[in-house]
C-alpha positions in Angstrom: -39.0 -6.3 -8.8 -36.6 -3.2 -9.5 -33.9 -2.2 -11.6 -30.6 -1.9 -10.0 -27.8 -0.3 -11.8 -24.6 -0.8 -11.8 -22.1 2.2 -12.5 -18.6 1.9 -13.7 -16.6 1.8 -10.8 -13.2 4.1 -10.2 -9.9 1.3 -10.4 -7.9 4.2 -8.8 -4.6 5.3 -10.0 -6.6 8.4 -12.1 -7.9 6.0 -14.5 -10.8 8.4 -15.9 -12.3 5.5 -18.0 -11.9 2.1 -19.3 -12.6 0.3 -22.9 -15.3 -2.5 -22.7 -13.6 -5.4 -24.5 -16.0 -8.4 -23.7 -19.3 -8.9 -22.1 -19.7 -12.1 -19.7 -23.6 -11.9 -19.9 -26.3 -10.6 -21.9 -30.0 -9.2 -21.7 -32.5 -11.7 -19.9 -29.3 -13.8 -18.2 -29.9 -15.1 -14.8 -26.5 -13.2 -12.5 -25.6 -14.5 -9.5 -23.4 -12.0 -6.3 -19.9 -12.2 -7.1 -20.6 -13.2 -11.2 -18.3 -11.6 -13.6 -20.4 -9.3 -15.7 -17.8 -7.8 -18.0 -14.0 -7.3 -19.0 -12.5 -3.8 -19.1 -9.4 -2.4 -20.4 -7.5 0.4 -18.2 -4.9 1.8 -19.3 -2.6 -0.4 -17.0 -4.4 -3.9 -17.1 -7.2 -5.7 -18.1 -9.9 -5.7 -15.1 -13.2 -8.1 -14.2 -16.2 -6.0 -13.0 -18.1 -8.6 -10.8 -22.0 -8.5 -9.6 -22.9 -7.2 -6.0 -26.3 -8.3 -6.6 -28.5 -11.2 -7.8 -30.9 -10.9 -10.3 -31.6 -10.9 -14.1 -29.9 -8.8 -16.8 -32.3 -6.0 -18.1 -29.8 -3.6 -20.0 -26.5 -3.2 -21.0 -24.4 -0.7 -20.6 -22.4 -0.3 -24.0 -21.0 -2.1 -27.0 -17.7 -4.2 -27.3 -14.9 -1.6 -28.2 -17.0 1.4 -26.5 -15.6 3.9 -24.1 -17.1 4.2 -20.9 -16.3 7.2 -18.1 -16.0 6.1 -14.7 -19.2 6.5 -13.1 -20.9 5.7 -16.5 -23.9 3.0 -16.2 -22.7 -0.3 -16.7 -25.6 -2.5 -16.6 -28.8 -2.6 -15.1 -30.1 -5.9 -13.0 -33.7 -6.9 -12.0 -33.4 -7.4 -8.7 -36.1 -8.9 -5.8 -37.1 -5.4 -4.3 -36.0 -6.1 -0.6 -32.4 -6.9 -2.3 -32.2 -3.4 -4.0 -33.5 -1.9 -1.3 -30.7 -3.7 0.8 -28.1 -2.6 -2.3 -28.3 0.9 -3.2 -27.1 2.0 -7.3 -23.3 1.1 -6.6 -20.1 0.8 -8.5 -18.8 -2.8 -7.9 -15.7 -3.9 -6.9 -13.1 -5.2 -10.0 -10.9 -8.4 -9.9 -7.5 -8.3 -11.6 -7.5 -10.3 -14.5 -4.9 -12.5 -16.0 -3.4 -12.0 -19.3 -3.1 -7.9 -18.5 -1.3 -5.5 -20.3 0.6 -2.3 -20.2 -1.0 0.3 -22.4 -1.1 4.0 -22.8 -3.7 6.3 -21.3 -6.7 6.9 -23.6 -7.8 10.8 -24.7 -9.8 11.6 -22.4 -12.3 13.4 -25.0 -13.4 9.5 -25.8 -15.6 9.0 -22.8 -18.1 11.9 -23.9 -18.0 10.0 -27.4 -18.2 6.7 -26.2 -21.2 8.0 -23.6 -23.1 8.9 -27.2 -22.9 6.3 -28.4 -25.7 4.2 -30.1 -26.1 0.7 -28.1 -26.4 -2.9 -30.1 -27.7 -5.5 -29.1 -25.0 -8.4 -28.2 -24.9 -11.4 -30.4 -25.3 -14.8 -28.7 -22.0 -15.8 -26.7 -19.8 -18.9 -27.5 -18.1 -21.1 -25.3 -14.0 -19.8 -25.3 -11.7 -19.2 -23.1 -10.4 -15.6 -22.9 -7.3 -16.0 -25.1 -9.6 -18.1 -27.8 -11.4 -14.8 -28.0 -8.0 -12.3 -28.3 -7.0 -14.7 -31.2 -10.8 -14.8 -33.0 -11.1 -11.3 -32.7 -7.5 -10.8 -34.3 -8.4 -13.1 -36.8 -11.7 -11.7 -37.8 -13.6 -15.1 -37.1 -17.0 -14.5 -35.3 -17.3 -16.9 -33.1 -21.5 -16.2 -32.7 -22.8 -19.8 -33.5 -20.2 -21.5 -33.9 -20.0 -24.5 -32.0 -16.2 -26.0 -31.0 -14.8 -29.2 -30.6 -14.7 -29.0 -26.9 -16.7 -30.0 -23.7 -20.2 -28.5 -24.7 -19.4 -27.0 -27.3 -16.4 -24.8 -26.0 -14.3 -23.8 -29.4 -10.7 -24.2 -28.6 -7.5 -23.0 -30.9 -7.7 -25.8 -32.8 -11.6 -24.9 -34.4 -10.5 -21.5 -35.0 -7.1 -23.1 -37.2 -9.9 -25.2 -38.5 -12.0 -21.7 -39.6 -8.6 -20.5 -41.3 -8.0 -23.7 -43.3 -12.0 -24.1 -44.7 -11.7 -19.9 -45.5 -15.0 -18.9 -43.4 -14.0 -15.9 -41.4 -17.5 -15.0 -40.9 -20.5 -13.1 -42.8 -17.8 -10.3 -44.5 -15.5 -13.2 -46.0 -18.1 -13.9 -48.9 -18.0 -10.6 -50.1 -14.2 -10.7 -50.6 -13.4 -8.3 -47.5 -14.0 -7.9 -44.0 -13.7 -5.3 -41.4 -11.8 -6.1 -38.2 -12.7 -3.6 -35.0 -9.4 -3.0 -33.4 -10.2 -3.6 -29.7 -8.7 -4.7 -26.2 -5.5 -5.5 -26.3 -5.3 -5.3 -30.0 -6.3 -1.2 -29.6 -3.7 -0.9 -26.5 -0.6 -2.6 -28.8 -1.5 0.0 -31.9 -2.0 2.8 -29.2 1.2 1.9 -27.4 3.3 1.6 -30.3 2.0 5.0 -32.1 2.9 6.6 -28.9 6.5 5.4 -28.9 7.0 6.5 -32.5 5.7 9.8 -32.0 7.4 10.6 -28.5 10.7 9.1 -29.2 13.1 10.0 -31.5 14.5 6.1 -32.3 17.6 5.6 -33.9 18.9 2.1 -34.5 22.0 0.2 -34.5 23.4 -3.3 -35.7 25.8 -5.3 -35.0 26.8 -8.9 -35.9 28.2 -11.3 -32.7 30.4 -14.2 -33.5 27.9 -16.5 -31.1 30.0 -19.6 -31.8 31.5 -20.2 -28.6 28.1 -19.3 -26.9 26.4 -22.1 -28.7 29.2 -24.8 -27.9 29.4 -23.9 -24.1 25.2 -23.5 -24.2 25.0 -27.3 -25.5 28.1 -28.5 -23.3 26.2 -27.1 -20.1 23.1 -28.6 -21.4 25.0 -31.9 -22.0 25.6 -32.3 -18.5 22.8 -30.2 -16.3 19.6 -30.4 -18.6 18.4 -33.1 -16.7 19.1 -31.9 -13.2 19.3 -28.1 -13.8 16.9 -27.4 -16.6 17.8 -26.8 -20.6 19.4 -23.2 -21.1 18.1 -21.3 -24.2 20.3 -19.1 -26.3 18.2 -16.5 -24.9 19.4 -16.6 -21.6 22.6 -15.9 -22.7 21.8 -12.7 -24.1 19.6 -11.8 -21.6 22.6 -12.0 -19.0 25.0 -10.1 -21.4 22.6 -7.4 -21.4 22.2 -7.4 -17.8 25.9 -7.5 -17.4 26.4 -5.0 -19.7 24.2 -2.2 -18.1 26.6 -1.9 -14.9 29.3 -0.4 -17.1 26.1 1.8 -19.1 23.7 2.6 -16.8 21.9 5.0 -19.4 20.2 2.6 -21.3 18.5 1.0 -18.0 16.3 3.7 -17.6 12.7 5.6 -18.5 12.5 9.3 -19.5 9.0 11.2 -18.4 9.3 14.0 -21.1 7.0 15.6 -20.2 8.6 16.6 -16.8 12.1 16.3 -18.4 13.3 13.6 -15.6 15.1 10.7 -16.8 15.2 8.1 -14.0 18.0 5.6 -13.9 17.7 2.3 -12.1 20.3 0.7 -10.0 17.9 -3.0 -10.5 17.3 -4.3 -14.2 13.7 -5.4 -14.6 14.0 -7.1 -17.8 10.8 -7.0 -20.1 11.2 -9.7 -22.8 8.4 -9.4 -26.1 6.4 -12.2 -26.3 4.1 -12.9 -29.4 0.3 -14.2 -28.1 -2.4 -15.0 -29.8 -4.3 -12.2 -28.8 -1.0 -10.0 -29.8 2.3 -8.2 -28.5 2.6 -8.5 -24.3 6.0 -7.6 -22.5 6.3 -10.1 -19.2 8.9 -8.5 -17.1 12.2 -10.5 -15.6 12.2 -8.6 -12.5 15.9 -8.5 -10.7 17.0 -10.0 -13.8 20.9 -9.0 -12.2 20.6 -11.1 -9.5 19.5 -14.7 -11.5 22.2 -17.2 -13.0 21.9 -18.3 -16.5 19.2 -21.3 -15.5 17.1 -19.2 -13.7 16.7 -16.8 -16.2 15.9 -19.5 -18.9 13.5 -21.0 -16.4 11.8 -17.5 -16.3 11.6 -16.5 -19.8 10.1 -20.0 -20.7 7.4 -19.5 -17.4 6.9 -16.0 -18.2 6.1 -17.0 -21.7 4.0 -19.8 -20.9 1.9 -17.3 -18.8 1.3 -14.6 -21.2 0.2 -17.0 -24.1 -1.9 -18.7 -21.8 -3.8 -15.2 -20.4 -2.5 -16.1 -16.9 0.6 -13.5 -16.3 -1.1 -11.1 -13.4 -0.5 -7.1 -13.8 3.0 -7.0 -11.6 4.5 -9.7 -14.7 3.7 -7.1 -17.3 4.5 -3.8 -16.5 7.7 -2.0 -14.6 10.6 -2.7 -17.2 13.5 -0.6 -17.1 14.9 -2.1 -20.9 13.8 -4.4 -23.2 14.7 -7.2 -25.1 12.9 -8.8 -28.2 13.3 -12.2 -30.2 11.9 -13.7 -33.1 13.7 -16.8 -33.0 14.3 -18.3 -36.1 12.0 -16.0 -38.0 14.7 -12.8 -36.5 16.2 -12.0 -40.1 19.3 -10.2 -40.7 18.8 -7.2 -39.1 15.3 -5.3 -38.0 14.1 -1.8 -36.4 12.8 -2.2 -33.0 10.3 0.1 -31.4 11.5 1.1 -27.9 8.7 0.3 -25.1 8.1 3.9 -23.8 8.8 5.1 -21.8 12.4 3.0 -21.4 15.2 4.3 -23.3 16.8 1.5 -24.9 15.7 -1.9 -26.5 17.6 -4.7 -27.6 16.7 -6.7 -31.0 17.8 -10.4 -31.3 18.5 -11.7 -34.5 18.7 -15.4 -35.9 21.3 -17.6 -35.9 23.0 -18.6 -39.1 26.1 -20.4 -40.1 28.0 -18.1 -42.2 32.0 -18.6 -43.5 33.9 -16.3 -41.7 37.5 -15.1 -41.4 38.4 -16.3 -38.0 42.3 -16.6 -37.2 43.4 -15.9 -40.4 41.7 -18.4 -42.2 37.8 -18.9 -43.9 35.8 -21.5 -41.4 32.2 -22.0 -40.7 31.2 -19.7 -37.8 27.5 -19.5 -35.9 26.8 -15.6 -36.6 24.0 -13.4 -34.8 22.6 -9.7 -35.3 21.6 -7.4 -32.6 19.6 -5.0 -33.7 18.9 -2.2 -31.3 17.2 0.8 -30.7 18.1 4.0 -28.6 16.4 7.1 -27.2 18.6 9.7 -29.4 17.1 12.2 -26.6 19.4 10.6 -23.9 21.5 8.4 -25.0 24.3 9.4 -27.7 25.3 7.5 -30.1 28.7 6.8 -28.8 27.2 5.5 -25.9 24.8 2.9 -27.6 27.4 1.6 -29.5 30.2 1.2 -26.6 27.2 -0.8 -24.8 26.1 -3.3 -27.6 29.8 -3.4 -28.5 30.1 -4.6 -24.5 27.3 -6.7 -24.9 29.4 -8.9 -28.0 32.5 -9.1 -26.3 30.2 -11.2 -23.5 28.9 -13.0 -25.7 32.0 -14.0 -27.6 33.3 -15.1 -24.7 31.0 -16.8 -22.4 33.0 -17.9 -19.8 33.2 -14.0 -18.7 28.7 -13.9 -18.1 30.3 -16.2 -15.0 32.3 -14.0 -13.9 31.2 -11.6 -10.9 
C-alpha cells in the first residue's frame, strides 16, 4: 500500500484558491475512480473535485470553511502500490456543479492563513441533498446524527422545518446562543454584497406605477392563453418594460470595471432576476431577455427559479448580467433600497401590489398601485438619466398594449 495525494487542482481563469464548503468523504472511506471527494467554492462557481484513483481515505486536506491555495494537498488516498505507481501525486480534474454562484474574488493573503491552519476531524456525514445542506448550515442545525424522514435515513426540508418547530438547532441552542460559520455560498452573498457597497456609490429612486391596466390585460391574456400558452406573471411584465426601456437608455444596461475606468455598454440585455434559496441570494440570468415575448419570459423566470432553488442552475444561468431586477412578491413593501449586483450599473426594485384610492380622471376610484424602487451607479449614471428611464419604464407599464409594440 501507499499514500497518494491529491493536490488542489488549478480551475483556470486565475483562480489562486478556492473555499472548501463540504466534504463528500471522510477518514477510513472506501473511494472509488471518478468519486466526488469534495465541493469547492471559486470565486465564479461552485466546483466538484472527483477521485483519479481508488483506494481508502487516510487524511484530509482541511476543514469546512478553510482556504486552500491551488496546489495545496487536498487529501491523501491509500492506494494498491502498482496503482500509485501507475498515478503519480496529481491534481484531479473538477466537474461543474449545479446550484453555482457568482461571487467576488477572495484576498489572496487567505490561502497562507487557511494553509496554517489547524485540521479537525470531520463529524459523521448525513444523508442530504446539497441544498438540504445550504439551508441547515443557514439555519444553524447540525445535521451530524440526525436521521431524516427519507429513504435511509436521508433528512429532507421537511425534518429540518421539523428541527425549527421542536427548537433543537443543535448542541449551542441549550445554552441560549449559537454560533453560525458563514461559509459557501452564504460567505460569497456577504462578500459580494460588501463589495458592492464599498465600490459603488448607490443612490436610489422611487416611483409609484398605476399597474391597473397591467393587471386587467395580465388576467384577460391569461383568461384565454393559460391553458395553451402558459400563465403570465406580473413579473413578466416588468421584466419586458425594463427591457424595452433600455433601447431608449442604454446606460443602465452596462458594467463599469473601476479599476480600469471602462464602462462597457451592451447592445443584448442579459436579464439577472434575484431569486431567494434556501441556501441564500442567487441571481439566474435571462439571457437575450430583448428578443423573448411576454410568455417566454414568464416561462423563464419560473424555470430559472425552479433551478436555482433546486441547486440545479449550471454556471452559464448565473453569471453574465448586464442589469438586474429584484422581487419580493407580496412581502416587496412600500418602497426598499436595493444593492446594485457589481459590477452592473443599474438595478431595478419591484414592489407589492396594493389597491390604494386614487385620483384617476378627476375623480377618487380604487386603483392597483406598485413601487419601483431602484438603484443607480451615481459614478455613471446621473440622476436625470435614472429618472427619465424608470419614468419610461411606468409609462409601459401604464399602458400595456405599448410592451407589444415593436
Amino acid at each position: 500500500m501507499s499514500l497518494h495525494t491529491i493536490t488542489m487542482p488549478d480551475l483556470g481563469e486565475g483562480i489562486a484558491e478556492v473555499e472548501l464548503v463540504e466534504w463528500r468523504v471522510h477518514p477510513g472511506d472506501a473511494v472509488a475512480e471518478d468519486q466526488i471527494l469534495c465541493d469547492v467554492m471559486t470565486d465564479k462557481a461552485a466546483v466538484e473535485v472527483p477521485s483519479p484513483v481508488a483506494g481508502r481515505v487516510a487524511e484530509l486536506g482541511g476543514e469546512i470553511g478553510q482556504m486552500l491555495a491551488v496546489g495545496a494537498m487536498l487529501i491523501r488516498i491509500e492506494v494498491e502500490t502498482d496503482a500509485a505507481t501507475r498515478a503519480p501525486d496529481v491534481a484531479p480534474p473538477t466537474t461543474p456543479k449545479r446550484g453555482l454562484a457568482p461571487t467576488p474574488a477572495a484576498s489572496p493573503a487567505a490561502a497562507s492563513t487557511a494553509a496554517a491552519a489547524p485540521r479537525a476531524p470531520v463529524a459523521a456525514r448525513a444523508l442530504a441533498a446539497p441544498a438540504v445542506r445550504h439551508r441547515a448550515r443557514a439555519l444553524g442545525i447540525d445535521l451530524a446524527g440526525l436521521r431524516g424522514s427519507g429513504p435511509e435515513g436521508r433528512v429532507l426540508h421537511a425534518d429540518l422545518d421539523a428541527v425549527l418547530a421542536a427548537g433543537v438547532r443543535g448542541p449551542a441552542a441549550a445554552g441560549g446562543t449559537r454560533e453560525i460559520r458563514v461559509i459557501g455560498l452564504r460567505r460569497a452573498i456577504a462578500q459580494k454584497m460588501q463589495e458592492s457597497k464599498r465600490h459603488i456609490p448607490h443612490f436610489t429612486y422611487v416611483e409609484e406605477v398605476d399597474v391597473t391596466e397591467m393587471v386587467a390585460l395580465r388576467d384577460e391574456l391569461n383568461r384565454q392563453h393559460a391553458a395553451t400558452r402558459g400563465e403570465l406573471s406580473p413579473l413578466a411584465f416588468v421584466i419586458r418594460a425594463v427591457v424595452r426601456a433600455v433601447t431608449a437608455f442604454p446606460q443602465v444596461n452596462a458594467r463599469f470595471d473601476d479599476e480600469a475606468g471602462l464602462l462597457t455598454l451592451f447592445d443584448a440585455v442579459h436579464l439577472g432576476v434575484a431569486t431567494q434559496t434556501d441556501g441564500g441570494l442567487m441571481v439566474p440570468v435571462l439571457r437575450q431577455a430583448q428578443t423573448l415575448d411576454l410568455w417566454a419570459t414568464s416561462a423563464m423566470i419560473a424555470r430559472l427559479a425552479t433551478t436555482a432553488r433546486d441547486g440545479k442552475a449550471l454556471r452559464d444561468e448565473l453569471t453574465g448580467s448586464t442589469i438586474t431586477v429584484t422581487s419580493l412578491g407580496k412581502l416587496g413593501g412600500i418602497a426598499s433600497t436595493p444593492i446594485i449586483n457589481h459590477p452592473e450599473v443599474a438595478i431595478v426594485g419591484v414592489n407589492r401590489i396594493v389597491a390604494r384610492p386614487m385620483v384617476h380622471d378627476g375623480t377618487v376610484q380604487l386603483r392597483q398601485m406598485m413601487n419601483l424602487s431602484s438603484s443607480f451607479d451615481h459614478r455613471v449614471v446621473d440622476g436625470s438619466v435614472a429618472a427619465a428611464y424608470i419614468q419610461c419604464v411606468r409609462q409601459l407599464l401604464e399602458h400595456p398594449a405599448t410592451l407589444f409594440i415593436d
